[in-house]
N, C-alpha and C positions, 0 to 999 in steps of 0.2 A: 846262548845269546849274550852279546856285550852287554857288560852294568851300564855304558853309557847310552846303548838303544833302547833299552828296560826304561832307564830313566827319562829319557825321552817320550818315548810313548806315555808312562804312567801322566806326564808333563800336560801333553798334549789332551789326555781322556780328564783330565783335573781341571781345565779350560772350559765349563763346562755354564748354560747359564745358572742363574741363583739360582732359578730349583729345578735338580737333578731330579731325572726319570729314573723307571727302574730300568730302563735298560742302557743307562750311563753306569749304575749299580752294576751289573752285567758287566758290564766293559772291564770295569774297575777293579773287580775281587778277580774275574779271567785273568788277568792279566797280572796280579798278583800271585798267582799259581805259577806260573812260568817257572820252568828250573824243576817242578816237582816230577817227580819218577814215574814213569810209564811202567803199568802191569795190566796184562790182558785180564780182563774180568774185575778192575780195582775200580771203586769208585771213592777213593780215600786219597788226601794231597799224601798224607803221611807214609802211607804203606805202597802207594799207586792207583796210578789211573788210565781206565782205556778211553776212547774218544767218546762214547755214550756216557762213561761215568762221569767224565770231567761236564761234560756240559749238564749232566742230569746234578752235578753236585753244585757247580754253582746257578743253576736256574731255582735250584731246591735252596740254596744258603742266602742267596738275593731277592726272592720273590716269594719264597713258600711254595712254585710249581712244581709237584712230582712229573717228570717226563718220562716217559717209556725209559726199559732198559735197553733198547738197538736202537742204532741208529736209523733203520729203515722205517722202526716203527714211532721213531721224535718225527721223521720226515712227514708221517700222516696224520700224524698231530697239527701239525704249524700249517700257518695259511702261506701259501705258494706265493712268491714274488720274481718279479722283474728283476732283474742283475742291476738294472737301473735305480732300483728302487730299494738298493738297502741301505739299513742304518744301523749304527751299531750295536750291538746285540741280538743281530740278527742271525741265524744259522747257517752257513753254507754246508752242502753238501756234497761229496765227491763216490768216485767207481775206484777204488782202491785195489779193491779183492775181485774185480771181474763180475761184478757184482750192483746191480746200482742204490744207490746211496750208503754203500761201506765203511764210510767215512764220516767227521761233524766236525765243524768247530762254530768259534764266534766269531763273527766278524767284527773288527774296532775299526773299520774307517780307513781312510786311506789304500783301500788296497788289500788291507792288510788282516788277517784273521790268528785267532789264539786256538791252539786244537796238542789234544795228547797223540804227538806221534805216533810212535812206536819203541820196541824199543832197541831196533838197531840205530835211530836217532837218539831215543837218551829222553824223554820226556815230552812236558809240556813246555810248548815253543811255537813264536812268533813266525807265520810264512805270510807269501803275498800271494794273492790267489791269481797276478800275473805272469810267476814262476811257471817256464814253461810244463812242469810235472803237472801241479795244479792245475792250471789251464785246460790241459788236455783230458784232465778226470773230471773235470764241474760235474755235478749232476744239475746243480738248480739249488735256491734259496728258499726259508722258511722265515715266516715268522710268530714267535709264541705268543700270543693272544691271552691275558689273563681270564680266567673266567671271572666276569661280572654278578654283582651281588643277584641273587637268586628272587627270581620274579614271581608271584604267586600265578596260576596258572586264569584262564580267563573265568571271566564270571564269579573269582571267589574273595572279590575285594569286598571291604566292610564301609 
């Protein structure tokens, strides 16, 4: 990716109101990854990352959420949304491998999503999910849900 599309973007997810969400957080450290090295089964910037690692690593480094280690199994994790209805930080999914949901990234907006390729592309890197490749693999969106503080069960309040 160009330094001056990186910086662009970074620009853009930095525009953010006073108080950031986590999944502006989300946005933000993804997208600071860019450039790092693709390895099938890495879920490390340093050593590599495959598309489950990269997203399991920064949903774990920005929010504290362990997510599945495959991607079919984050997909049954996240609650399902409209193509309409995302935002960023949100997960799209793709049919890569013939296969449905073989694929993850995040989505930042515009279009546009952060996912560890592969590695005859060479890493983690920005695509537009209007690329006709993309396009034609969508499988459908997710979105990661924190779990909420833990509620004592009925009848056992004091």
């Amino acid at each position: 990716m160009k330094p001056v599309l990186l910086l662009t973007l970074l620009a853009l997810l930095s525009l953010q109101p006073a108080l950031a969400t986590p999944s502006d957080d989300v946005s933000m450290y993804a997208v600071s990854l860019v450039g790092s090295p693709y390895r099938l089964g890495g879920n490390s910037p340093q050593t590599g990352l495959d598309c489950s690692g990269f997203v399991g690593h920064v949903f774990k480094q920005t929010t504290g959420i362990q997510l599945p280690r495959d991607s079919r199994m984050i997909s049954e994790a996240g609650q399902p949304l409209d193509l309409t209805e995302l935002r960023p930080g949100d997960l799209v999914f793709f049919n890569t491998l013939n296969r449905a949901y073989s694929h993850v990234g995040i989505y930042l907006g515009d279009d546009r999503f952060v996912h560890a390729s592969s590695s005859r592309t060479g890493g983690v890197m920005v695509s537009r999910l209007g690329d006709r490749y993309w396009r034609q693999r969508f499988d459908g969106a997710r979105r990661v849900i924190s779990p909420g503080p833990s509620q004592p069960p009925d009848g056992d309040s004091e």
